[in-house]
C-alpha positions in Angstrom: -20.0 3.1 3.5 -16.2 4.0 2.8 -14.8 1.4 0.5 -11.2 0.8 -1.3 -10.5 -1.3 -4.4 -7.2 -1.7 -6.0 -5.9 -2.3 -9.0 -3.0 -2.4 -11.5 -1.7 -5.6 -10.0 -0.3 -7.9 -12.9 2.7 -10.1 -14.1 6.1 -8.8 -14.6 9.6 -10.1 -15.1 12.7 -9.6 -12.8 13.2 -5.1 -13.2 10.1 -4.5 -14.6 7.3 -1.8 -13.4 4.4 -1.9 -11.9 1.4 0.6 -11.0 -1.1 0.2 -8.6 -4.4 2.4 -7.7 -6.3 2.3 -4.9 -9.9 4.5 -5.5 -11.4 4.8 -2.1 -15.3 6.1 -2.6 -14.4 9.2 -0.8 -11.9 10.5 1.3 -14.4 11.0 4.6 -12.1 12.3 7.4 -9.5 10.2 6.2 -6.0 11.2 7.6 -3.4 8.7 5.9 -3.3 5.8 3.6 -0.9 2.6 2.9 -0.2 -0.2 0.8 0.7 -3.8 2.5 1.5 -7.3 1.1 0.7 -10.7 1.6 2.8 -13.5 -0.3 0.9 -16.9 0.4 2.1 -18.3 3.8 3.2 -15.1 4.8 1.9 -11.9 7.4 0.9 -8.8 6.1 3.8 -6.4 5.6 3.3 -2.6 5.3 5.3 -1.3 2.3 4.8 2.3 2.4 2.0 5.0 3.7 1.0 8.5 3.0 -0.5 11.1 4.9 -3.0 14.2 4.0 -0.2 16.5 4.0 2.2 14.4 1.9 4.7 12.7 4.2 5.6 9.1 2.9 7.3 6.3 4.6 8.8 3.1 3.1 9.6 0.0 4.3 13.5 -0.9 4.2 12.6 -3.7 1.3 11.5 -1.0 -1.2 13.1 1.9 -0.5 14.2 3.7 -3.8 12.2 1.3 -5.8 8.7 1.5 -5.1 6.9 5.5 -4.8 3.1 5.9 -2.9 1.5 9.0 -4.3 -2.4 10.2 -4.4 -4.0 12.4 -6.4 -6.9 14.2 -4.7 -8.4 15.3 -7.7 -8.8 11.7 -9.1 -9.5 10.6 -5.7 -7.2 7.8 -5.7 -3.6 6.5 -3.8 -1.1 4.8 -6.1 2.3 2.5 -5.8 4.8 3.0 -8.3 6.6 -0.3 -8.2 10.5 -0.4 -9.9 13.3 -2.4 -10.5 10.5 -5.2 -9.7 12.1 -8.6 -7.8 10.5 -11.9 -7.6 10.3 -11.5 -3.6 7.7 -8.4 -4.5 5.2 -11.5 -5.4 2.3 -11.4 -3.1 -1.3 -9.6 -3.2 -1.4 -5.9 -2.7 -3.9 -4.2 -0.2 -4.4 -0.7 0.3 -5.7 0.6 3.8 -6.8 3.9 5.5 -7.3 5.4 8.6 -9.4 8.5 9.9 -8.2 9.1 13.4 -4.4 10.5 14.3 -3.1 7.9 16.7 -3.8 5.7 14.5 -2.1 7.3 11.5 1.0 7.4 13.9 0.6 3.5 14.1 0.6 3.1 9.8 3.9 5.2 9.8 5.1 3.5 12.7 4.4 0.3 11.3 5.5 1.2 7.9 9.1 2.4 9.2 9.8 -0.8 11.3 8.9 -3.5 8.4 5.9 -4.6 11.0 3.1 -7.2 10.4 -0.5 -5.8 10.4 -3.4 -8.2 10.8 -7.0 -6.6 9.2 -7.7 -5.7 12.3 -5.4 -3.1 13.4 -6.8 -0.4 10.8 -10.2 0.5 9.6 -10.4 0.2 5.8 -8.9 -2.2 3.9 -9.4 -3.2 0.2 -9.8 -6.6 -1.4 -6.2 -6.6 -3.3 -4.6 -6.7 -6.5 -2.1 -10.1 -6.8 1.2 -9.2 -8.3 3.5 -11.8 -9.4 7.1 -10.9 -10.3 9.0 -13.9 -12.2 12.6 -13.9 -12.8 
């Protein structure tokens, strides 16, 4: 069975970096992978996605701060997380999908600052909490 698990998330004051890693148990026909957020109270928000041929979207919020990369040879996505602010508290999930249309969705998502509910993509990972204090 295809599974993610994060990690990486921490504390960190007001400017301060962050990495996270995702390491999926194998990239079986995936075509593109994300990283969302959930602060307590709050929906899911997509942050930024990456797909098999390197395109990356970003969310308005984090744009310039925050970079998703992968590393195929490590088998793993990451979030590099700068200039940190306290409204980047909330719990970090990583996601992937295997079919196009649905890879269009992610970036779509991604691009407008939507909500996604665990439902809308196959494989999501447990989360890493990251809490930025000021």
């Amino acid at each position: 069975e295809f599974q993610l698990q994060e990690s990486g998330g921490d504390s960190a004051q007001t400017g301060g970096s962050l990495r996270l890693s995702c390491a999926p148990n194998g990239y079986y026909g995936v075509f593109c992978m994300a990283w969302f957020r959930q602060a307590p109270g709050m929906e899911r928000e997509a942050v930024a996605s990456i797909d098999t041929v390197g395109t990356t979207t970003y969310a308005d919020s984090v744009k310039g701060r925050f970079t998703i990369s992968q590393d195929s040879a490590k088998n793993t996505l990451y979030l590099r997380m700068n200039s940190l602010k306290p409204e980047d508290t909330a719990t970090y999930y990583c996601a992937a999908e295997s079919t196009f249309p649905k890879c269009i969705r992610m970036q779509t998502t991604v691009i407008v600052g939507a909500s996604a509910s665990a439902s809308d993509f196959m494989y999501w990972g447990q989360g890493t909490p990251v809490t930025v204090s000021s």
